[in-house]
DOMIPA-390978 format. One record per atom (N, C-alpha, C, CB): x, z, y. Coordinates in steps of 0.2 Angstrom, whole numbers, padded with zeros to 4 digits, always signed. Glycine has a CB too. Layout:
N
XZY ...
//
This chain:
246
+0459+0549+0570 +0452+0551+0571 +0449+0553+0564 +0447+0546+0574 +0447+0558+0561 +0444+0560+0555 +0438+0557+0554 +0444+0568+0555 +0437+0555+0551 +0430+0553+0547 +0426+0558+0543 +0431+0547+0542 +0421+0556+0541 +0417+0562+0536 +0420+0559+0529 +0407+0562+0536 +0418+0562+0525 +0418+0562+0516 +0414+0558+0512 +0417+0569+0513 +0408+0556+0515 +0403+0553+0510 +0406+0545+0512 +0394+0557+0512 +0410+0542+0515 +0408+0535+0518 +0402+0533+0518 +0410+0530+0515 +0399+0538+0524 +0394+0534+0529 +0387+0532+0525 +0398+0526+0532 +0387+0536+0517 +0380+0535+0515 +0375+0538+0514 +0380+0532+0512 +0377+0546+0516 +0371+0551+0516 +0368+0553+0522 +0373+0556+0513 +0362+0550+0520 +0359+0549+0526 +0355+0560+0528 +0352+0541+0525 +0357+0561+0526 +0355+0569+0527 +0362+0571+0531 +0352+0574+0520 +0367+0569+0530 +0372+0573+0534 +0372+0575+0541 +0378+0571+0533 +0374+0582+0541 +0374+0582+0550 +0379+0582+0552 +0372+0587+0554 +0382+0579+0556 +0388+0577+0557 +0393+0582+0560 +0387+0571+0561 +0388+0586+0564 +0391+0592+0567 +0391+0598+0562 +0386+0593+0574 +0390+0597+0555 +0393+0600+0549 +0402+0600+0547 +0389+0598+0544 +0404+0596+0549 +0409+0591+0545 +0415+0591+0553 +0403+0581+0541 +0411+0589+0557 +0417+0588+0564 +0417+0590+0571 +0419+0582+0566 +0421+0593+0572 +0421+0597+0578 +0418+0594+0586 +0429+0600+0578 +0415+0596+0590 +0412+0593+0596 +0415+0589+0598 +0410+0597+0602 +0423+0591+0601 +0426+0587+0604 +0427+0580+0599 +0431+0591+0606 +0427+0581+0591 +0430+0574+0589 +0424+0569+0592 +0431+0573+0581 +0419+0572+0589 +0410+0567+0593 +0411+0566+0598 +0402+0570+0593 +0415+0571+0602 +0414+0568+0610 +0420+0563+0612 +0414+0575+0616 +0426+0564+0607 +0431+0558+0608 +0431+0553+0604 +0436+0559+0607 +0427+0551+0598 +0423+0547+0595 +0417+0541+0601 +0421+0552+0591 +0414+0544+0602 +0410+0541+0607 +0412+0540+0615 +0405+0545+0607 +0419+0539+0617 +0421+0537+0621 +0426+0532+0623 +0421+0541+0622 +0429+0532+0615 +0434+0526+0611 +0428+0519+0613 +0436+0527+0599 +0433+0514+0615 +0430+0507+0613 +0435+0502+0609 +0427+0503+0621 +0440+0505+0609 +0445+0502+0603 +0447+0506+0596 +0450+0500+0605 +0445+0503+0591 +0448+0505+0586 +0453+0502+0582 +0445+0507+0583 +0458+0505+0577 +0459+0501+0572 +0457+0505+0565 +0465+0499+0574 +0454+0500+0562 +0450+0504+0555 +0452+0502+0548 +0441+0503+0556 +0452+0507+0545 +0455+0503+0538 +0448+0499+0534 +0458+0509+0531 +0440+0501+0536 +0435+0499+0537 +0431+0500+0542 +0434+0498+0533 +0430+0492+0543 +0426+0490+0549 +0417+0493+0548 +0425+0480+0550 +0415+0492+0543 +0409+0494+0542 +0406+0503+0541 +0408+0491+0536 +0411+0507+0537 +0411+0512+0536 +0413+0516+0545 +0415+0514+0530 +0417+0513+0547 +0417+0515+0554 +0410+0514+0560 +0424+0512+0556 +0408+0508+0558 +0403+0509+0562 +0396+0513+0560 +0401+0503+0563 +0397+0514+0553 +0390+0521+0550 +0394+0525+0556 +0390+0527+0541 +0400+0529+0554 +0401+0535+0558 +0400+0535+0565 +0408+0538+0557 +0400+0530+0569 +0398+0529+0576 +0392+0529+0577 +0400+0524+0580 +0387+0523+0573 +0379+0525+0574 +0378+0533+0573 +0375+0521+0567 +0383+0538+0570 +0380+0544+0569 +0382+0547+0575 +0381+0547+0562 +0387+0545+0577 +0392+0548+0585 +0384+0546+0591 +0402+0539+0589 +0384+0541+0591 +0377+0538+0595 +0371+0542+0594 +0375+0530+0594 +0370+0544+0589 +0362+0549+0589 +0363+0558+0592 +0360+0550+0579 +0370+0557+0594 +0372+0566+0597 +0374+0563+0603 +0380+0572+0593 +0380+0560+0603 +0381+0558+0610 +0383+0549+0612 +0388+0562+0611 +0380+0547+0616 +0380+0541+0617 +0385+0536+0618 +0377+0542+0622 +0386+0532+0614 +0393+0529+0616 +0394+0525+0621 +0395+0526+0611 +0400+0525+0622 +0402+0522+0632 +0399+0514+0630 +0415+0522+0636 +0400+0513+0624 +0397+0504+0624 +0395+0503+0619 +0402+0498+0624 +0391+0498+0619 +0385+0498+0614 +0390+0495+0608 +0376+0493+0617 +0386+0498+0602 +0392+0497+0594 +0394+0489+0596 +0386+0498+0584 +0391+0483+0595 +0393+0480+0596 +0398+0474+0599 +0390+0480+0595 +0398+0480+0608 +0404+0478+0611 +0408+0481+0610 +0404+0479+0617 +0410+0486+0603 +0415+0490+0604 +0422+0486+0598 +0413+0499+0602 +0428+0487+0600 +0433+0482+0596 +0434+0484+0590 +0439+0481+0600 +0433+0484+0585 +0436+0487+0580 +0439+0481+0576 +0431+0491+0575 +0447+0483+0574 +0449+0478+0569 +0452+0480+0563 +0454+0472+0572 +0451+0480+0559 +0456+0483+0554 +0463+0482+0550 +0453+0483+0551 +0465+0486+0548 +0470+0487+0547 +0471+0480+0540 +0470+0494+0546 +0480+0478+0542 +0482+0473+0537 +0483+0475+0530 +0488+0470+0539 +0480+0474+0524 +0477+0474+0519 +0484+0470+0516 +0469+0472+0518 +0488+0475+0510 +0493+0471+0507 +0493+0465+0501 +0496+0476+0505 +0496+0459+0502 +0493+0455+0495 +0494+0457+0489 +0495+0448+0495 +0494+0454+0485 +0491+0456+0478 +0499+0460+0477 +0488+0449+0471 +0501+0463+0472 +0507+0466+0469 +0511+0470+0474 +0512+0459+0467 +0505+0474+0481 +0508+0478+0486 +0514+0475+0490 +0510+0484+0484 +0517+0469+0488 +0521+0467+0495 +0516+0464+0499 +0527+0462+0494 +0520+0465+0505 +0517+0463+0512 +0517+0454+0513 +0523+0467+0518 +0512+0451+0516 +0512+0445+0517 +0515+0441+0524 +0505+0445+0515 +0517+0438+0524 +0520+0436+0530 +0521+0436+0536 +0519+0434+0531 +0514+0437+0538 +0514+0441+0545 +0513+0447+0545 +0510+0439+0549 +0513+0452+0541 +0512+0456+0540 +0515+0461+0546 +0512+0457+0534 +0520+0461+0549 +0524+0463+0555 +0518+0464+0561 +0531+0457+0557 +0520+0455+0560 +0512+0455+0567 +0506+0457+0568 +0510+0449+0567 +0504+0456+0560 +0497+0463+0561 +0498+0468+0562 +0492+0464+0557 +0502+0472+0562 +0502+0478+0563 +0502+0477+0571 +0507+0482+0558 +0509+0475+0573 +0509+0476+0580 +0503+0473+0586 +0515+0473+0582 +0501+0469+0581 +0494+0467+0586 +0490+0473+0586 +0489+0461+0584 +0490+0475+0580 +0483+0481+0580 +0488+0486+0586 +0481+0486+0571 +0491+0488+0588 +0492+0492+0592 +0493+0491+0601 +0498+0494+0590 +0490+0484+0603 +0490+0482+0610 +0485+0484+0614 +0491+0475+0610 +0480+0485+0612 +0476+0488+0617 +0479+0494+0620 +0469+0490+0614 +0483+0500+0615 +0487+0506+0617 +0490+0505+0623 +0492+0508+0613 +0495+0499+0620 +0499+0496+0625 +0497+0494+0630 +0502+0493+0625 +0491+0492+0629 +0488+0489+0638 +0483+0495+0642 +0481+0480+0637 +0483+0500+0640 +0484+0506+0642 +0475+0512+0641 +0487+0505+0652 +0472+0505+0633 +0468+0508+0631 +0467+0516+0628 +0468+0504+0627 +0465+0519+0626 +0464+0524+0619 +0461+0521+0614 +0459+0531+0619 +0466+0521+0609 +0464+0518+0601 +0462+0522+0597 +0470+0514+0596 +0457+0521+0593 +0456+0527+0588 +0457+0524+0581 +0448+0532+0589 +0461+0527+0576 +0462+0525+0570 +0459+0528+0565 +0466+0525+0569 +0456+0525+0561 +0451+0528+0555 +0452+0526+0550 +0443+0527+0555 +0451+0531+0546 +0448+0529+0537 +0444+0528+0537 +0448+0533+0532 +0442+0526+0529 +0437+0527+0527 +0433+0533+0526 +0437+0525+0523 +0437+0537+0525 +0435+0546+0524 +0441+0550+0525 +0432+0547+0515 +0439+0557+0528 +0443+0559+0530 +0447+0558+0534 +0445+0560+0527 +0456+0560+0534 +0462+0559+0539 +0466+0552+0538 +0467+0566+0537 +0464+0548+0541 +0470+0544+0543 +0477+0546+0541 +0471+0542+0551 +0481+0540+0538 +0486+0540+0536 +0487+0548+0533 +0491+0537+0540 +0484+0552+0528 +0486+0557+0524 +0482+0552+0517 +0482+0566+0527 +0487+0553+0513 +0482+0547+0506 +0477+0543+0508 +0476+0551+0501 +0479+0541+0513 +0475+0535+0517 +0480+0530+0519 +0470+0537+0523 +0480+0522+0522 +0483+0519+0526 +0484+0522+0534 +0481+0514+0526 +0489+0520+0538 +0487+0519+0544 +0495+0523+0547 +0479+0524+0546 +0498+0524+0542 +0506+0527+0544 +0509+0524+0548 +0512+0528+0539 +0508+0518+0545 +0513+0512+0549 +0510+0512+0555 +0512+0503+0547 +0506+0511+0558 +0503+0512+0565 +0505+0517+0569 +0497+0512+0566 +0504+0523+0567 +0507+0527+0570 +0514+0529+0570 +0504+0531+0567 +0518+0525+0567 +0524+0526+0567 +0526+0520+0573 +0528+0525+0559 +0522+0513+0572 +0522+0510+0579 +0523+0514+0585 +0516+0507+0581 +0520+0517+0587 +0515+0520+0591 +0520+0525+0594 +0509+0523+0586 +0524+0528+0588 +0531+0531+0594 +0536+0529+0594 +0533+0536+0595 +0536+0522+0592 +0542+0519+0592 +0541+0516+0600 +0544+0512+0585 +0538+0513+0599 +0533+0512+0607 +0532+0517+0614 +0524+0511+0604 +0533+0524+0612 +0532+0527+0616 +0524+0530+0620 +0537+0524+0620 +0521+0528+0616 +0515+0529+0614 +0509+0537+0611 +0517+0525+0610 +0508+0543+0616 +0507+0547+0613 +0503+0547+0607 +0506+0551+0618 +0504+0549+0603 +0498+0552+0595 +0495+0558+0597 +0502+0554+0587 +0489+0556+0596 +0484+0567+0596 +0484+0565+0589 +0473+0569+0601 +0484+0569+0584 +0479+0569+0579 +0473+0576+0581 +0482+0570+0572 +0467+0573+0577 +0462+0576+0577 +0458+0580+0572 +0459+0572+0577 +0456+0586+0571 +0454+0591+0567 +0447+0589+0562 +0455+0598+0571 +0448+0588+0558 +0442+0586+0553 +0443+0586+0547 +0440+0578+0554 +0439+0585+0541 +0440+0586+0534 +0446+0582+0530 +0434+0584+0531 +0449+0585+0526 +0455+0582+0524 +0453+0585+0515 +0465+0585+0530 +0450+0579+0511 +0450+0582+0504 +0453+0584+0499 +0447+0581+0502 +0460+0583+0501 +0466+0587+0501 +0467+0594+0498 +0467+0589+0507 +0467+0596+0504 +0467+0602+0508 +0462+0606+0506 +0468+0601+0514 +0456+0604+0506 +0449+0607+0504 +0450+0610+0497 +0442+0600+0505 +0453+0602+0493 +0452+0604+0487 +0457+0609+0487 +0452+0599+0482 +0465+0610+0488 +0469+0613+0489 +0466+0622+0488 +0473+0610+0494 +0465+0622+0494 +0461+0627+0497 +0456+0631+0492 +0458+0625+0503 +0453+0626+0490 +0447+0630+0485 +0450+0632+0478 +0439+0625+0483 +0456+0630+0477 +0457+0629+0468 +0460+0635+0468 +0462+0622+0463 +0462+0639+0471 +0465+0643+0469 +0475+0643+0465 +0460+0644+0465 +0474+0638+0466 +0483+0638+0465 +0488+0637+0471 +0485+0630+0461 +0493+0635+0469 +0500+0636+0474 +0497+0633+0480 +0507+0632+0472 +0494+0636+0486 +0493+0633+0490 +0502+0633+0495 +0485+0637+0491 +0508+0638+0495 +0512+0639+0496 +0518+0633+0493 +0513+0646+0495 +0518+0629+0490 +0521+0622+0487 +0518+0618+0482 +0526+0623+0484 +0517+0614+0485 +0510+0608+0483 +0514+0599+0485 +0499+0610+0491 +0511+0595+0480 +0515+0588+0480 +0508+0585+0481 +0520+0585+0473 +0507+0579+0484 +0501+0573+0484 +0504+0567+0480 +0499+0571+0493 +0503+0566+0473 +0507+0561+0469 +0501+0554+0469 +0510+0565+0459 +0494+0553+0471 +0492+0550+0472 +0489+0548+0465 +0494+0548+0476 +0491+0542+0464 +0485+0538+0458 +0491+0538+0452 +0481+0527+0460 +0487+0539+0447 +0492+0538+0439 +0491+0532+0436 +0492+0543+0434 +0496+0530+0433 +0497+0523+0429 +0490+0521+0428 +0501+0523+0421 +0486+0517+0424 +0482+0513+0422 +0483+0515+0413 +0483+0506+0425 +0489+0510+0413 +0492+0511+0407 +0490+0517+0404 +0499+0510+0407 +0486+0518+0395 +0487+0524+0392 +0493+0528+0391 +0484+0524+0387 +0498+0525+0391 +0506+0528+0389 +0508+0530+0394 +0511+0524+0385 +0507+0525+0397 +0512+0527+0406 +0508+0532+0411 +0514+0519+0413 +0503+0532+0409 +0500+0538+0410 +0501+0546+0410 +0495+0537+0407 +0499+0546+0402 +0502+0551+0397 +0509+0555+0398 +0504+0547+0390 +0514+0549+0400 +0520+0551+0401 +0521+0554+0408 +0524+0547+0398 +0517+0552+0411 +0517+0553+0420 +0514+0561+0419 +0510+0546+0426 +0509+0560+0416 +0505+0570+0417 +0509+0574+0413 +0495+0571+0414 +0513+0572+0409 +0518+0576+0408 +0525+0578+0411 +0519+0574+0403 +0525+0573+0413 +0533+0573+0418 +0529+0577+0424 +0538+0564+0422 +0524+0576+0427 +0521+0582+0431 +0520+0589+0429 +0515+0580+0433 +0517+0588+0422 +0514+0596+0422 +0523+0601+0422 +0509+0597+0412 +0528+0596+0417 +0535+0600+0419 +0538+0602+0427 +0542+0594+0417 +0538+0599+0431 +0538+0597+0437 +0534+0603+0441 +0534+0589+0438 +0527+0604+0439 +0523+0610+0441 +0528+0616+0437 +0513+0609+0438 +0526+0616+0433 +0529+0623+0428 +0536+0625+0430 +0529+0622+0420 +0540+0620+0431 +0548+0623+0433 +0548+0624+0442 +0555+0614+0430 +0544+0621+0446 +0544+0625+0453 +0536+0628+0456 +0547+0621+0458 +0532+0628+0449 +0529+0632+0453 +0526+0630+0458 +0531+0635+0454 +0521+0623+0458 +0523+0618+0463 +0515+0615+0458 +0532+0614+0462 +0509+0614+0465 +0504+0614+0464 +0506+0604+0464 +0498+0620+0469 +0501+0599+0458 +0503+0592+0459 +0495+0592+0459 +0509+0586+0454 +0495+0588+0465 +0488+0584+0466 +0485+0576+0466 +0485+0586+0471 +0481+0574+0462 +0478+0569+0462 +0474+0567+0462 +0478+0568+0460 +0472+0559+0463 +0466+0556+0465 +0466+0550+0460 +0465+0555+0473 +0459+0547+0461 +0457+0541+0456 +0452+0537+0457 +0456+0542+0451 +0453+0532+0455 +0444+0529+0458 +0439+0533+0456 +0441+0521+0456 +0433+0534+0460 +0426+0535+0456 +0425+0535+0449 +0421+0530+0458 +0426+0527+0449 +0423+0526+0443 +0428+0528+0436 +0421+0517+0443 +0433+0530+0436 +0438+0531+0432 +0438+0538+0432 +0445+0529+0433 +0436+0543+0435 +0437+0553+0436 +0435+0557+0429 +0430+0558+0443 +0431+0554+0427 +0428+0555+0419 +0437+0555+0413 +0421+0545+0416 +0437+0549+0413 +0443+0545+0411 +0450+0548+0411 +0444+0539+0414 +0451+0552+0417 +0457+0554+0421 +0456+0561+0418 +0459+0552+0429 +0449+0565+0419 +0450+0571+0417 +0452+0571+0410 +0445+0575+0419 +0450+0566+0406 +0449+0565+0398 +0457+0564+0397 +0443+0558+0394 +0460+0561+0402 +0467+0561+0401 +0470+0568+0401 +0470+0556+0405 +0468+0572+0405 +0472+0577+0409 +0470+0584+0403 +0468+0578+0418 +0465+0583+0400 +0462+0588+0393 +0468+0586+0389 +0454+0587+0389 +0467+0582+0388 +0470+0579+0381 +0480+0578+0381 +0466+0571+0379 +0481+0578+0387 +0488+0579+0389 +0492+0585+0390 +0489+0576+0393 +0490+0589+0395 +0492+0595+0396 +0491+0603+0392 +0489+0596+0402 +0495+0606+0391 +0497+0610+0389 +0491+0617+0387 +0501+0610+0392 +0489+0620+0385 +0482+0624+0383 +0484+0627+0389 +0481+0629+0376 +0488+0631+0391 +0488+0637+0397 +0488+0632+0406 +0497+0643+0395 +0491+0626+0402 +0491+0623+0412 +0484+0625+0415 +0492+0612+0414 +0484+0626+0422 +0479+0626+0425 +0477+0620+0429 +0479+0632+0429 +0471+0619+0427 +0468+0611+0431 +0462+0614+0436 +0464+0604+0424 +0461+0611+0440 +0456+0610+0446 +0454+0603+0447 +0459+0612+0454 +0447+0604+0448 +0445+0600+0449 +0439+0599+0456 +0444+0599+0443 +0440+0595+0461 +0437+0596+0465 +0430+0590+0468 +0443+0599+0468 +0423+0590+0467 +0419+0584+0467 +0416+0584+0475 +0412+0584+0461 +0415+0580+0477 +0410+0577+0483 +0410+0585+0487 +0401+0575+0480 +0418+0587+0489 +0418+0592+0495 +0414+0588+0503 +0427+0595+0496 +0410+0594+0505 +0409+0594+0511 +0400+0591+0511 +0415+0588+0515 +0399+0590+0507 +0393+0585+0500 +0389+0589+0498 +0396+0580+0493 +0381+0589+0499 +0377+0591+0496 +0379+0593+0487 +0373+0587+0497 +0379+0597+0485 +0381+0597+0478 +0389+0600+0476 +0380+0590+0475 +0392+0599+0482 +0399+0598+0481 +0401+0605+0477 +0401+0597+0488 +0405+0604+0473 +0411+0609+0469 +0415+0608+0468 +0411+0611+0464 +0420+0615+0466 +0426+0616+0463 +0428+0619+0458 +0429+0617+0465 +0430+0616+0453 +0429+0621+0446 +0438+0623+0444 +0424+0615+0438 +0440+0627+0443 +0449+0628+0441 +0448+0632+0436 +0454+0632+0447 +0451+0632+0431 +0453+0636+0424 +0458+0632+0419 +0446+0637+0419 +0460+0635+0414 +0465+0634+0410 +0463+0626+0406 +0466+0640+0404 +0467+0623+0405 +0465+0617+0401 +0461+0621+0394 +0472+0611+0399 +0463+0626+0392 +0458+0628+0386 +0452+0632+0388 +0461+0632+0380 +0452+0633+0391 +0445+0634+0396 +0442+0628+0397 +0446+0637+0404 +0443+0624+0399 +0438+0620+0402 +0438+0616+0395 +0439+0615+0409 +0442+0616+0391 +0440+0609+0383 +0433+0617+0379 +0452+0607+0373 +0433+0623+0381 +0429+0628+0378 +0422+0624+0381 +0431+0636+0381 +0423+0624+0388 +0416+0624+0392 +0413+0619+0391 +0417+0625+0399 +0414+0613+0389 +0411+0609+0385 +0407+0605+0392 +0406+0613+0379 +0409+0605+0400 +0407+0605+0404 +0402+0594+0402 +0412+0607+0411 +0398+0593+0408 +0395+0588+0408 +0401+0584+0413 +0387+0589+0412 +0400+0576+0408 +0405+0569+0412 +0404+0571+0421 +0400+0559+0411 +0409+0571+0424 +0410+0568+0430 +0408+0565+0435 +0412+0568+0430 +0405+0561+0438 +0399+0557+0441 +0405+0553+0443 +0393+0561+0446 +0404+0546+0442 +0408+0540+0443 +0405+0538+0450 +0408+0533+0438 +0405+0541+0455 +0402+0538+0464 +0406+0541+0466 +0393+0540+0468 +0409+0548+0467 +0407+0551+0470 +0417+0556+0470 +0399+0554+0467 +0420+0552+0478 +0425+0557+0475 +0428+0561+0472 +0426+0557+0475 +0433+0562+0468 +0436+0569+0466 +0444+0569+0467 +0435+0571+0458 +0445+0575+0467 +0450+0577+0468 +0454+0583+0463 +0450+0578+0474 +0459+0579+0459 +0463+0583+0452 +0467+0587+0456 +0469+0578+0447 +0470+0595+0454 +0475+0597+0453 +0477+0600+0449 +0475+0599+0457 +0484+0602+0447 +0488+0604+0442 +0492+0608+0442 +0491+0599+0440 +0493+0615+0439 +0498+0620+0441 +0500+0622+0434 +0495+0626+0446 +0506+0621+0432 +0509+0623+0424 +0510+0631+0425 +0517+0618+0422 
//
């Protein structure tokens, strides 16, 4: 089940901007979910309930979320068992709907493991058609939209960083091969200041803010194009989305 882009906190969005009838009308008929969050999924159903009415009032409806990995990304004990519990309503011959926070389930998001449940089990999967900021961003930058990589988050570390957006920008340049990234809010400032000051004058960068969002843009040009343009910090709320083409 697609979610919107803003997690659930612009209260001007219309919902029927962003997702197609049928998802609202199969949104509002789910009384089980499983959600990577419980709260951001009930904004997006209070907004399901102002178009179309849901089969059970928000509070009778099951949502549980997804098992959250302990500290250092290994899995914690039962971690088997939560997953397969989250999938027993299916099995007892429910419709489950799975969510993000924003956007597509399991695409840069959790929820693979469920779904791979799910036909191990014998279990059909629909996916659903909704915003993927991805793909948005993909779409708008103007680069390889024909071979593209999702490399997700880069080191922390300043060095392992450094040496990461360089083994990518090679990576891009030798196939021609669009690499995209993401980062927390509050770090997009930081990461682009990494991405100026690492890549090569002629690589091309994209950068993509708060698609689908009031305000929303995408800006792509040469890394010496954009250190020219002298553009304004990046706004730490509000996702973005990197891409890199050498």
């Amino acid at each position: 089940m697609p979610n919107t882009l803003d997690f659930g906190v612009d209260d001007s969005l219309d919902l029927r901007t962003v997702l197609p009838q049928r998802v609202i009308e199969t949104a509002a008929r789910l009384t089980h979910w499983a959600a990577e969050n419980a709260k951001t999924t009930r904004a997006l159903l209070k907004r399901v309930d102002a178009l179309t009415p849901l089969a059970q009032p928000l509070q009778a409806l099951h949502i549980a979320e997804l098992p959250r990995p302990a500290k250092g990304g290994k899995p914690a004990g039962d971690d088997a068992v939560a997953w397969r519990a989250l999938l027993q309503p299916a099995l007892d011959g429910h419709d489950l709907g799975l969510i993000s926070e924003a956007g597509l389930p399991a695409v840069a998001d959790p929820g693979a493991r469920l779904v791979a449940l799910a036909h191990q089990a014998g279990v059909e999967v629909l996916p659903l058609s909704g915003p993927s900021s991805l793909l948005l961003a993909l779409a708008a930058s103007g680069l390889n939209g024909q071979s593209f990589a999702f490399v997700g988050y880069l080191p922390v570390d300043g060095a392992a960083k450094t040496a990461r957006i360089r083994e990518l920008e090679a990576l891009s340049a030798k196939a021609q091969q669009t690499q995209l990234l993401i980062e927390t809010p509050y770090r997009n400032e930081a990461l682009r200041q990494a991405l100026l000051n690492t890549l090569k004058p002629g690589t091309r960068l994209s950068i993509s803010v708060g698609l689908t969002l009031p305000g929303g843009w995408t800006h792509t040009a040469t890394v010496a194009d954009w250190k020219r343009g002298g553009s304004a910090a990046l706004p730490d709320r509000i996702p973005a989305v990197f891409a890199i083409l050498g």
